[in-house]
C-alpha positions as CSV (number, residue, x, y, z in Angstrom):
1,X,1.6,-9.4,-1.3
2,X,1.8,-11.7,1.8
3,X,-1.8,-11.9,4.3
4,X,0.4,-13.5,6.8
5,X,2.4,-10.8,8.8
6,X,5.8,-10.7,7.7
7,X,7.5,-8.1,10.1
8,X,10.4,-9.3,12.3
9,X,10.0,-7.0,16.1
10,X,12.5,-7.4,19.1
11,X,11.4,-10.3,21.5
12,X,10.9,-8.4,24.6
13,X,9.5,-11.5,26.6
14,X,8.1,-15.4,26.0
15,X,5.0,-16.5,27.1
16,X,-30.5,-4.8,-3.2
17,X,-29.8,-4.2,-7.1
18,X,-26.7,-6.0,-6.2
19,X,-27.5,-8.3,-3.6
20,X,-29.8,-10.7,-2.6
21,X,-30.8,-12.9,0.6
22,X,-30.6,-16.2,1.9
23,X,-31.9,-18.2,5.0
24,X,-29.5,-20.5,4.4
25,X,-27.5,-22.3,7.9
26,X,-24.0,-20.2,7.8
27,X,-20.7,-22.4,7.4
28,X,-16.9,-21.5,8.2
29,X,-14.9,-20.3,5.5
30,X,-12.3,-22.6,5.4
31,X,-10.7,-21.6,2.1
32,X,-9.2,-25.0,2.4
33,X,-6.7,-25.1,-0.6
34,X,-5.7,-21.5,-0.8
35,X,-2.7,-19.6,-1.7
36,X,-0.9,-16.3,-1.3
37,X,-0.9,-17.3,-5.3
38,X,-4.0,-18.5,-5.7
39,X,-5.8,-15.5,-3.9
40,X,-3.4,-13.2,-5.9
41,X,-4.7,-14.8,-9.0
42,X,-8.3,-14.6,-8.2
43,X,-7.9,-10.6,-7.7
44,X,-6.0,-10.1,-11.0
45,X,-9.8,-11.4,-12.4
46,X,-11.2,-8.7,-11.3
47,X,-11.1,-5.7,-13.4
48,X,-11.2,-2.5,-12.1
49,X,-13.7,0.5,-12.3
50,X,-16.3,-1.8,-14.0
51,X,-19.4,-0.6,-11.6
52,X,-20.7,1.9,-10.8
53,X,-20.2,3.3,-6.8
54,X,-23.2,2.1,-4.7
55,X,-25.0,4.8,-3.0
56,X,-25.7,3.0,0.5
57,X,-29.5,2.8,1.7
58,X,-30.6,5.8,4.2
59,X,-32.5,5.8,7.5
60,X,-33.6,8.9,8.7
61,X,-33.1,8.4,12.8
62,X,-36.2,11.4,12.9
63,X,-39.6,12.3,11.8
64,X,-40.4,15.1,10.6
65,X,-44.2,17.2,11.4
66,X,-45.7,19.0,8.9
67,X,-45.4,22.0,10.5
68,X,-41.2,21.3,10.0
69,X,-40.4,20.5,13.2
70,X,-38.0,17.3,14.0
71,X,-39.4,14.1,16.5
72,X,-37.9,10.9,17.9
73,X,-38.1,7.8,15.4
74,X,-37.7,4.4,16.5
75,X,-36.1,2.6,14.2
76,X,-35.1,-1.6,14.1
77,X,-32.2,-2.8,12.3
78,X,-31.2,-6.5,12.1
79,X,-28.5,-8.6,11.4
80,X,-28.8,-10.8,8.7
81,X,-26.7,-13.6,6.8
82,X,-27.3,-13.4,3.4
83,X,-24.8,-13.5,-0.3
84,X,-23.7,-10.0,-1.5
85,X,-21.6,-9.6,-5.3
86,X,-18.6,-7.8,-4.7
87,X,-18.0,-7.5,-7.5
88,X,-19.5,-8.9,-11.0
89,X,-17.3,-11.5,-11.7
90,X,-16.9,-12.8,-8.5
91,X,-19.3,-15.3,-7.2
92,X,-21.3,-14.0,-4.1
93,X,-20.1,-14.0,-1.1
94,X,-21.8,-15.0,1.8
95,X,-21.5,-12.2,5.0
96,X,-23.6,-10.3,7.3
97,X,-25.2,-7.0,7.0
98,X,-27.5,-4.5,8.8
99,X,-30.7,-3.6,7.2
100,X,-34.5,-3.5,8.0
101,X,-35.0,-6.7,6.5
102,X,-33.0,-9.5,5.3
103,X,-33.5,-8.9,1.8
104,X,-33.0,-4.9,2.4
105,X,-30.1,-5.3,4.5
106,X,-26.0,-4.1,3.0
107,X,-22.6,-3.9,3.4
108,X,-21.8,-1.6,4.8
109,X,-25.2,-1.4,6.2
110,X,-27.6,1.1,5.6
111,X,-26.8,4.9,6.4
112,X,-28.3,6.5,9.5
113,X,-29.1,10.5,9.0
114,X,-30.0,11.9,12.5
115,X,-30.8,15.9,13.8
116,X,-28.7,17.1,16.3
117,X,-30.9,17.1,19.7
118,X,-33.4,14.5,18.4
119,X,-32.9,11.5,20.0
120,X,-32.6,8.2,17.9
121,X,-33.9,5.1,19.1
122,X,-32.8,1.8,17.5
123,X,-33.6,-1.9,18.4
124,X,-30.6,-3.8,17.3
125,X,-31.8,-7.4,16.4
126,X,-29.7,-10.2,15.9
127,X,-31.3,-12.9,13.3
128,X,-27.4,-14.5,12.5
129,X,-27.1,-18.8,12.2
130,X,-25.8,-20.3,15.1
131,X,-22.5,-21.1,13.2
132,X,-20.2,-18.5,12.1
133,X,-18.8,-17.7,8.5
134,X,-15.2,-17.7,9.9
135,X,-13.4,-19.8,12.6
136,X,-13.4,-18.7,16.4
137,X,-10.6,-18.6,17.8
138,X,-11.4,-19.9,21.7
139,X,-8.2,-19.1,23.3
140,X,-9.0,-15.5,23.1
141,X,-10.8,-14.0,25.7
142,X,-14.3,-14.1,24.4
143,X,-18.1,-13.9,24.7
144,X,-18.8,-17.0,26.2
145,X,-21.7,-17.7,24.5
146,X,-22.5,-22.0,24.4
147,X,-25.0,-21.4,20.8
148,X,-25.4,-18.8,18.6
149,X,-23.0,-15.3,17.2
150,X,-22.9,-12.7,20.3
151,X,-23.2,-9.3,18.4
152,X,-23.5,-5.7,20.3
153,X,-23.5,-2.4,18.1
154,X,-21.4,0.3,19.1
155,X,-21.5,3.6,17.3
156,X,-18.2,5.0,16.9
157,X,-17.5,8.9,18.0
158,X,-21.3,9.2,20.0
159,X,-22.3,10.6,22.8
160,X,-23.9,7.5,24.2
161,X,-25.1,6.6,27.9
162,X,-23.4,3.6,29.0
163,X,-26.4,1.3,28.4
164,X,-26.5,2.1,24.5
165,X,-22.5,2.6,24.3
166,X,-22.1,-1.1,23.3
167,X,-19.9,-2.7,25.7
168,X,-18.3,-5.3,24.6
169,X,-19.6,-7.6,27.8
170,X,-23.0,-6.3,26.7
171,X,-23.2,-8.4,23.7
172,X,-26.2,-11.2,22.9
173,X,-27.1,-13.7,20.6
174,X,-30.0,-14.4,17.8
175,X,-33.4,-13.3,19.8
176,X,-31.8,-12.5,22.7
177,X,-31.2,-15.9,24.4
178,X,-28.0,-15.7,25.3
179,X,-26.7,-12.7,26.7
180,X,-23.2,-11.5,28.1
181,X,-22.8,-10.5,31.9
182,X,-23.1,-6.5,31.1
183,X,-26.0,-6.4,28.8
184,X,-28.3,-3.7,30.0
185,X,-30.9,-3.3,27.5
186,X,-32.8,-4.0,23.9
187,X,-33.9,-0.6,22.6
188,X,-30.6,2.2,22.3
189,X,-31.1,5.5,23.0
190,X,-28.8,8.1,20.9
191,X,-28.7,11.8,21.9
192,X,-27.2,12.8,18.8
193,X,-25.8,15.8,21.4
194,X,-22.6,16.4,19.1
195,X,-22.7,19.9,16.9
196,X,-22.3,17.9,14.1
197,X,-20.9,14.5,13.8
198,X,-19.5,11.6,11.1
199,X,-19.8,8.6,13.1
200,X,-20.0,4.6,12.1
201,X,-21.7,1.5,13.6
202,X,-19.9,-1.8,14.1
203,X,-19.8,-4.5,16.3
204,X,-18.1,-4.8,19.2
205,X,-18.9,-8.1,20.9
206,X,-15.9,-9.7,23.1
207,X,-13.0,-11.2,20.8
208,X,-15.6,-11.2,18.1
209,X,-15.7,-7.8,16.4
210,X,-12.4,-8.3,14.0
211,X,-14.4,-11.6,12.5
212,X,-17.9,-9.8,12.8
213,X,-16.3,-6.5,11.2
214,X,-15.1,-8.5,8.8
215,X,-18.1,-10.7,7.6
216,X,-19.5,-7.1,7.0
217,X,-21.2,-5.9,10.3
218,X,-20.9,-2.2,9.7
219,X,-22.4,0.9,8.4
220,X,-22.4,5.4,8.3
221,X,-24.0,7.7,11.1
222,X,-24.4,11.5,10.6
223,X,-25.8,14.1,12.6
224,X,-27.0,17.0,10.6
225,X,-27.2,20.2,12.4
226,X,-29.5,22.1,9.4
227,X,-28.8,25.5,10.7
228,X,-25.0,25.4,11.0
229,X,-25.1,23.4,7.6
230,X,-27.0,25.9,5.9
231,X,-24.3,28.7,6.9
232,X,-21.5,27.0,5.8
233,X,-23.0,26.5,2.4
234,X,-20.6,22.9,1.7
235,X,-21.6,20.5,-0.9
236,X,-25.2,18.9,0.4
237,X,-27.6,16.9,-1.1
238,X,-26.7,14.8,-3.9
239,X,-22.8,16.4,-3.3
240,X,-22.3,15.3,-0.1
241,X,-21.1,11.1,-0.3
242,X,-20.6,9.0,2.3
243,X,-17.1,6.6,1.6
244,X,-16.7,3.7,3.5
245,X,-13.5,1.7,2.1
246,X,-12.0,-1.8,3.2
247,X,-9.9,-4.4,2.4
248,X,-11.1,-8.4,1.6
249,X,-9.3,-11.5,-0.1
250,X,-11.5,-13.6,-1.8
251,X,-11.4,-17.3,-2.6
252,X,-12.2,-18.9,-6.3
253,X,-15.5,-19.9,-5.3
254,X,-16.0,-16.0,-4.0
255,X,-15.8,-16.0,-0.3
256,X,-14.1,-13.6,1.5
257,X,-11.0,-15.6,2.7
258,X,-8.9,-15.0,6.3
259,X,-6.2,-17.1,7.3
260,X,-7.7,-19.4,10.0
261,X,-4.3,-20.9,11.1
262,X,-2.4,-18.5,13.6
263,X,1.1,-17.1,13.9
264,X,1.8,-19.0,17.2
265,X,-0.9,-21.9,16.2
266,X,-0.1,-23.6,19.3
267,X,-1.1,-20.5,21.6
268,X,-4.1,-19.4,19.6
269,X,-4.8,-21.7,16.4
270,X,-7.0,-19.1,14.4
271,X,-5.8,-15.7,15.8
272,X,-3.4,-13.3,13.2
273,X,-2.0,-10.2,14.8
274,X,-3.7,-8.3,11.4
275,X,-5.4,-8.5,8.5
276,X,-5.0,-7.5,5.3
277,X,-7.1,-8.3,2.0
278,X,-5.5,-7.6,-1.7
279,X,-9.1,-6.3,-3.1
280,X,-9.8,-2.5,-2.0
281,X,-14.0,-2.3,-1.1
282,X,-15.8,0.9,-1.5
283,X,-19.5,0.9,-0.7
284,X,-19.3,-2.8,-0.9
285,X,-18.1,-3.0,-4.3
286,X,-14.2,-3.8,-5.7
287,X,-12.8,-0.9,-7.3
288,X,-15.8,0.8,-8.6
289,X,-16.1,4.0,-10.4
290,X,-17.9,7.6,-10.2
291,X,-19.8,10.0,-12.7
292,X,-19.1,13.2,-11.5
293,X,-20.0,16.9,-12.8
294,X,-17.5,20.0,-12.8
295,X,-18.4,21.2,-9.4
296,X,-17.6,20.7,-5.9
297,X,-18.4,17.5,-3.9
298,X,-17.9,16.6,0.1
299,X,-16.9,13.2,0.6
300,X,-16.8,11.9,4.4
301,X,-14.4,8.8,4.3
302,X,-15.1,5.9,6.9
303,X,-11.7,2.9,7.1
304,X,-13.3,0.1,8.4
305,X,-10.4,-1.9,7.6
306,X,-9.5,-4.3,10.1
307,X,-5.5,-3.7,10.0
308,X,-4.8,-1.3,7.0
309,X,-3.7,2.7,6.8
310,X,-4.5,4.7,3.7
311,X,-2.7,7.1,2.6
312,X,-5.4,9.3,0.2
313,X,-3.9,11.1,-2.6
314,X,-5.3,12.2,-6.5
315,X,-3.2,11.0,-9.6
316,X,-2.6,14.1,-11.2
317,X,-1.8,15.9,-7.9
318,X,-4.7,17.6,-7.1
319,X,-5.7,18.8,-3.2
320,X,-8.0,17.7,-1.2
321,X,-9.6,20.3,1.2
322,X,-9.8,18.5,4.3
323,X,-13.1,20.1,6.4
324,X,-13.4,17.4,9.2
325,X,-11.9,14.9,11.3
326,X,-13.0,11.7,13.1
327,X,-16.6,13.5,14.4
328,X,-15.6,17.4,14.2
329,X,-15.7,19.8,12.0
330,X,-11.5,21.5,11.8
331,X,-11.3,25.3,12.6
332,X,-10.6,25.9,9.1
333,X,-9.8,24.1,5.8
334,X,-6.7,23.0,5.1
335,X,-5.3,22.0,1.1
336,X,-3.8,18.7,1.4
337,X,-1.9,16.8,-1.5
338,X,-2.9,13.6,0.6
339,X,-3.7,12.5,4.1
340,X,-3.1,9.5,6.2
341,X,-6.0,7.8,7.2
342,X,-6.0,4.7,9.9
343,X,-8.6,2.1,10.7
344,X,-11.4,3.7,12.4
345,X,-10.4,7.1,11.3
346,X,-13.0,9.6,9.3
347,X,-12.2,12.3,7.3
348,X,-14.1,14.9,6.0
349,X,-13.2,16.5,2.6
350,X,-14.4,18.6,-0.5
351,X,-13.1,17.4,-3.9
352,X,-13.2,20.3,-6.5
353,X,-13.6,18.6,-9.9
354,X,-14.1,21.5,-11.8
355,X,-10.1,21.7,-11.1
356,X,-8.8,19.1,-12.4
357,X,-6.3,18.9,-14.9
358,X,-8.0,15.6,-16.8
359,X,-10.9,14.1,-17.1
360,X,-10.7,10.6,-15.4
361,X,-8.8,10.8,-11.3
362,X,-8.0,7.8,-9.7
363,X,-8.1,8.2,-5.4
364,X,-5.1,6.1,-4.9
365,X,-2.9,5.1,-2.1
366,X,0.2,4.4,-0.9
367,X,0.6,3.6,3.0
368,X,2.9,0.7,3.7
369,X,1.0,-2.1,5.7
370,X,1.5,-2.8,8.4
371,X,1.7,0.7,8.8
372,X,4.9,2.3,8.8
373,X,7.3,-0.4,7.9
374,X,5.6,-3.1,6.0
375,X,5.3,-3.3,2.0
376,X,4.3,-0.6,0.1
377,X,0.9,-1.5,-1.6
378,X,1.3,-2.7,-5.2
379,X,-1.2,-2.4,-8.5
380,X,-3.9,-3.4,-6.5
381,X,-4.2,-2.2,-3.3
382,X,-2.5,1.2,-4.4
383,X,-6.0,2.8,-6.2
384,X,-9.8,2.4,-4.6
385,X,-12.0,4.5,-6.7
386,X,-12.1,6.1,-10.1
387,X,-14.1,10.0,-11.3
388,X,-15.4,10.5,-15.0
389,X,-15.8,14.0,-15.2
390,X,-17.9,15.5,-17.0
391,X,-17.2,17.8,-19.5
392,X,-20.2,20.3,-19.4
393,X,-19.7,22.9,-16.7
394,X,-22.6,23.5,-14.3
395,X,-23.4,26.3,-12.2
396,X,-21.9,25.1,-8.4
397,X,-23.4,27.8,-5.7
398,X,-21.6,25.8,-2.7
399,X,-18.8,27.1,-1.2
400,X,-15.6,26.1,1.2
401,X,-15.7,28.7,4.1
402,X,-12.6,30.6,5.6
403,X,-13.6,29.6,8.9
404,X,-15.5,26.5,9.9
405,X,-16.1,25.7,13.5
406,X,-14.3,27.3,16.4
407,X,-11.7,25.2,18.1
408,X,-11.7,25.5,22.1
409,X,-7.9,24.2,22.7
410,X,-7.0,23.2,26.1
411,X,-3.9,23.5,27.9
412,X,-1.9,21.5,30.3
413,X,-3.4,23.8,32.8
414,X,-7.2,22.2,32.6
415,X,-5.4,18.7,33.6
416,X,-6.3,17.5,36.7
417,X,-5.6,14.0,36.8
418,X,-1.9,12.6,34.5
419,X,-1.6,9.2,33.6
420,X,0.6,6.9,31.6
421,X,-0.9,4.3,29.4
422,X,1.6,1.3,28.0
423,X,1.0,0.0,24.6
424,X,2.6,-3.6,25.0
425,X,3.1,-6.7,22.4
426,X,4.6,-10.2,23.6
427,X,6.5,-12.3,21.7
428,X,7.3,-15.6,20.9
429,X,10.9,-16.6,21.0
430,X,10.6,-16.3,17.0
431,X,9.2,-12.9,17.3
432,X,5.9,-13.7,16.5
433,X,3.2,-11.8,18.5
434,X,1.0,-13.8,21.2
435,X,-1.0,-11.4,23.2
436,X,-0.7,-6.9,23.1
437,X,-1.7,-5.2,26.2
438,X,-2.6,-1.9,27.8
439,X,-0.7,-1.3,31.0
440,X,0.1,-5.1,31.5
441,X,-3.3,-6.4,32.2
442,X,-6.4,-7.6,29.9
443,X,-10.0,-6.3,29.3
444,X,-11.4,-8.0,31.9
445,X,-8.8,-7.1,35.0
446,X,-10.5,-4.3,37.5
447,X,-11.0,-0.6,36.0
448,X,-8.1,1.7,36.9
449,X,-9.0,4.7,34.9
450,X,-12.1,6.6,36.8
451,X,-12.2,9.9,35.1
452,X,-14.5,12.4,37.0
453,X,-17.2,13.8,35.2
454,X,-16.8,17.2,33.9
455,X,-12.9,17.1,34.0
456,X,-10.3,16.9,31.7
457,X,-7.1,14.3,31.8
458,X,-3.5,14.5,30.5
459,X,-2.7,10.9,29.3
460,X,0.9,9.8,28.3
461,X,0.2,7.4,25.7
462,X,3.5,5.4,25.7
463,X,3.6,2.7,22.6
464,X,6.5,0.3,23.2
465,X,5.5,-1.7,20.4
466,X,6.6,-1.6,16.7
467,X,3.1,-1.1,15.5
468,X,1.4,2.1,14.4
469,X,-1.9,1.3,16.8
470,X,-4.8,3.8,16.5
471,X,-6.0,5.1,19.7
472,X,-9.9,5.5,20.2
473,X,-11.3,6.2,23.0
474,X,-15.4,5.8,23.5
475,X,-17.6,8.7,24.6
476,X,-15.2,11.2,25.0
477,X,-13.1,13.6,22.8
478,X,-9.4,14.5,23.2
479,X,-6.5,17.1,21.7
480,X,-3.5,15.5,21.2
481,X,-0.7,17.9,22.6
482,X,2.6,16.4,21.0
483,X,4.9,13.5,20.8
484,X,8.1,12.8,21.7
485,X,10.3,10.1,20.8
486,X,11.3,6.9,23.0
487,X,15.5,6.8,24.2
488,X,16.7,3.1,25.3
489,X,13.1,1.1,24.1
490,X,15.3,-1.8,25.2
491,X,16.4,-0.7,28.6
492,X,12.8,1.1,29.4
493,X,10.9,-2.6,28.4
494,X,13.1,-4.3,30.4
495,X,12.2,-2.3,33.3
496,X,8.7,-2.1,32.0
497,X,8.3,-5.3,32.1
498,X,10.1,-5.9,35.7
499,X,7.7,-3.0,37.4
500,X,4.6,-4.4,35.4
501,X,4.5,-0.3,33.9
502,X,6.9,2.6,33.9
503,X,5.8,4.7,36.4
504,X,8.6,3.2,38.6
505,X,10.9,3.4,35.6
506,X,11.4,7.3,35.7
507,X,9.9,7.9,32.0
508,X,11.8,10.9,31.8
509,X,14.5,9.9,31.1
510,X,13.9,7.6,27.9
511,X,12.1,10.5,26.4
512,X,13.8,12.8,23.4
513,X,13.4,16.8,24.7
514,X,11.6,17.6,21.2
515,X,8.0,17.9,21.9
516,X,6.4,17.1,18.0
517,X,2.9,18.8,17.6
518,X,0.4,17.0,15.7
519,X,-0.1,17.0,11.8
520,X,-2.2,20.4,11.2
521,X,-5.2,18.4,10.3
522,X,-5.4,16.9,13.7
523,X,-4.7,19.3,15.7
524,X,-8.5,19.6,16.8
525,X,-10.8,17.3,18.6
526,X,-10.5,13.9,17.9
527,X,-11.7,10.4,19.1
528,X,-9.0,8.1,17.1
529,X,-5.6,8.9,17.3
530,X,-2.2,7.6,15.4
531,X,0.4,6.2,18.1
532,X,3.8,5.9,16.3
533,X,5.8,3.2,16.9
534,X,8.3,3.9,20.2
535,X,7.1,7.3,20.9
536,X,5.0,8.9,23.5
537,X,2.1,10.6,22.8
538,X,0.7,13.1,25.0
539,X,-3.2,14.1,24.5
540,X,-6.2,16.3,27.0
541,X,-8.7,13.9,27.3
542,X,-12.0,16.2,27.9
543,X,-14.2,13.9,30.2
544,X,-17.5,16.1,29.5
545,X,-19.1,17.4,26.1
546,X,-16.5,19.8,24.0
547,X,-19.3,22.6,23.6
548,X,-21.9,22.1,26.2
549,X,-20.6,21.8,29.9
550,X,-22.1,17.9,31.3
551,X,-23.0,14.9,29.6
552,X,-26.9,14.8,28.5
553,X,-27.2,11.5,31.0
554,X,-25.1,10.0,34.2
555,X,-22.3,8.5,32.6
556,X,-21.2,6.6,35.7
557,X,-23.5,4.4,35.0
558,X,-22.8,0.9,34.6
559,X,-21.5,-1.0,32.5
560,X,-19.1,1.8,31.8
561,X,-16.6,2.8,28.6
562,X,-14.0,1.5,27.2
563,X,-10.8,2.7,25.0
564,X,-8.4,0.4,22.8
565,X,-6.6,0.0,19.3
566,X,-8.8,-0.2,16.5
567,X,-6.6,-2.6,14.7
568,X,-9.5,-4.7,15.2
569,X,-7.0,-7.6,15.4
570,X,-5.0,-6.1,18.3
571,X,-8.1,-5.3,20.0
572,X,-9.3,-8.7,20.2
573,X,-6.2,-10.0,21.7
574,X,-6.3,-8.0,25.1
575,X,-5.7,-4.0,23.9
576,X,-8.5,-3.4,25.0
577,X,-8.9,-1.5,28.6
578,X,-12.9,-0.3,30.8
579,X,-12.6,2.9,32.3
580,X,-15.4,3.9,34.6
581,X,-16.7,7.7,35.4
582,X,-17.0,9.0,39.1
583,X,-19.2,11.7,40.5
């Protein structure tokens, strides 16, 4: 398996009882001396479904009063460098993590509960070495910070003012002494408005977050809404698991390894268009394994993956039913035999093991990477986790309901404002990739999308690219409406490129008349969504909250939201765009 990206594209212009801490200064992982080989070799030590899967720590985000009733909690929640075993015959690895203390904190990082309508308050504190684990790459446009790691916390799929949202200009260094240009506050406020919501936390600080991500700066959010919970009747409790999976390459001596010499070394010496590891994480161990009973359990399935898809399935066939995507719950369940799953993405599903035709299942996959047309995964990469089953049958009282949640679908109709938004890679004249854009222009060029608040947007998502990039936008949820596949890429780039976008360039008339609708299982809300590769993707961006009329705050407050890919590797590299909300 190669970790340097080996896919040729058209040249369209030039230019705890596992871990332990440390206090120890941090050091960039060179992994001077390493191989495609010798990382291969280092992997095939590992033996599979040797331990047992980690149950991550959890923070309730509330108090509760004796009289039952649910209250604010403050909580703070560092950032920490520190070793952590990945597995038991690897050495440890150094990283970071989130957790109350150094010696309490995990990868992923501990897992916040919240109520719906109680308000979370964390203080994120950053208590990192001035030197980071991996190389910077400098050329990038990046938090411009002279001493220390600038870090900012962004929780995925929330409804968050502007001030918590975690801009990525909002970022700031060990104590706060350095701080970027839109950082707004210490304390973050989270209105945990949604019904009910699978969410994750992660960095997000400028040309940062795919190495910060990476050293292990990430970790679950849910927001429980008990009385909707308690009508559904799903797996809870002890039944209901929180997945996060990844991908990491190690070296001999244990750390995790990333190729810190770039495609087009010349243009940006560190900086690989994506990464992929040949050890699959779950809960921060390699490949473990699960004792399960006969009954149902819910699983909600984070990829925090920098680069890679999954493609879930069971090895003796067996369905998933799939309850949720991204933050929200689907309409109804739907039986899969596997689902596709992209960095970023969530899904929400109920495993019925009292089903299964053997006693041992393997969760495998087998999504290409890159994603569609790279290699298919291989021994390795192809299985994450492994279920004992028990044999003794146990009395399962929970339930998969007909109908879940109610689905308000929009229409064309509710548009008020259409816009077309350009995926866009350049080249190198080998066909290397130097820098991807949205609509031409970087991160840091003036807003152009000012949504109103309380409105909803039709946006042409047109990916010109050969990449598979997932779509997430922040605050806000959308329906994707269908897709329709790209005539003449060649001819429409061309002018693309001459007009600096293709509204000039009569997008009509590149575009296939068969209008695809989305995969049944997201067809819903979402907040992450798959752009195929020369396609354009049409999707009702709902600029207010899905069930409740206004946001709970002004969200035209500074510093704003953003939306990007969440190949965390593109995203650092300029596909990245603000947009602003107007009154």
């Amino acid at each position: 398996m190669s970790w340097i990206r080996m896919i040729i594209v058209m040249t369209f212009l030039t230019p705890n009882p596992w871990s332990w801490a440390t206090t120890e200064a941090g050091a960039s992982n060179h992994g001077a001396g390493e191989t495609e080989n010798s990382l291969d070799k280092t992997a095939d030590r590992l033996l599979m479904f040797v331990e047992k899967l980690p149950r991550m720590p959890i923070l309730k985000g509330y108090t509760t009063c004796s009289n039952g009733t649910h209250l604010p909690a403050n909580l703070t929640i560092g950032m920490y460098m520190k070793f952590w075993r990945f597995h038991r015959d690897l050495p440890p690895s150094r990283v970071f993590a989130f957790g109350l203390t150094a010696a309490k904190a995990t990868v992923p990082g501990p897992s916040i509960v919240a109520i719906r309508e109680v308000k979370t308050y964390v203080r994120w504190e950053n208590h990192l070495p001035d030197e980071h684990i991996f190389e910077i790459d400098r050329t990038l446009d990046l938090a411009n910070s002279t001493k220390g790691i600038p870090t900012v916390v962004h929780l995925h799929g929330s409804v968050s003012e502007p001030s918590s949202d975690g801009n990525a200009r909002s970022w700031f260094t060990r104590g706060f002494h350095v701080r970027g240009e839109k950082w707004m506050r210490e304390h973050y406020v989270y209105h945990n408005s949604r019904t009910t919501s699978n969410m994750w936390y992660h960095d997000h600080a400028l040309g940062y977050t795919r190495i910060n991500i990476l050293a292990g700066l990430f970790g679950a959010y849910k927001v429980i809404n008990p009385e909707l919970e308690r009508s559904l009747g799903l797996p809870e409790k002890r039944f209901d698991i929180q997945l996060v999976v990844m991908d990491r390459s190690f070296t001999r001596t244990g750390q995790i390894f990333i190729n810190s010499t770039g495609n087009n070394p010349k243009l940006h010496p560190e900086w690989q268009p994506e990464y992929f590891g040949n050890v699959i994480i779950v809960n921060g161990k390699a490949w473990p394994y699960m004792n399960v009973q006969k009954r149902k359990y819910r699983f909600r399935i984070i990829n925090a993956s920098n680069a890679r898809f999954f493609r879930f399935a069971l090895d003796d066939g067996s369905n998933f039913i799939q309850i949720g995507s991204d933050s929200f719950y689907l309409q109804a369940p739907l039986h899969l035999k596997s689902i596709l799953v992209a960095p970023s993405e969530i899904i929400d599903i109920v495993i019925d093991f009292s089903r299964a035709k053997k006693r041992t299942l393997i969760l495998t996959n087998d999504a290409a990477y890159p994603f569609p047309d790279g290699d298919l995964p291989g021994e390795r990469d192809g299985k994450l986790l492994k279920f004992l089953i028990k044999d003794k049958k146990v009395n399962d009282r929970s339930r998969v309901p007909a109908l879940l949640q109610p689905v308000k679908k929009l229409s064309e109709q509710h548009a008020t404002v259409s816009r077309n938004i350009v995926l866009f890679e350049f080249d190198s004249p080998t066909g290397e990739p130097t820098k991807l854009l949205i609509n031409f222009v970087s991160f840091s060029a003036p807003v152009t999308e000012l949504p109103r608040h309380g409105t909803t947007e039709l946006w042409h998502i047109i990916n010109l690219t050969p990449d598979n990039h997932p779509f997430h936008i922040h605050l806000v949820g959308f329906q994707v409406l269908y897709q329709r596949k790209l005539l003449n890429v060649d001819e429409l780039s061309a002018c693309t490129i001459k007009y600096k976008g293709v509204d000039a360039c009569g997008i009509e008339n590149y575009v296939d008349g068969e209008a695809i609708p989305p995969p049944s299982n997201e067809a819903g809300w979402k907040n992450v969504f798959k752009m195929q590769p020369f396609y354009v993707t049409s999707i009702l961006v709902h600029f207010a909250m899905i069930d409740s009329g206004l946001f709970p705050f002004d969200p035209t407050d500074e510093p704003g939201y953003a939306y990007h890919c969440h190949i965390l590797d593109h995203e650092d590299n300029m596909m990245m765009r603000p947009y602003q909300f107007v009154n």
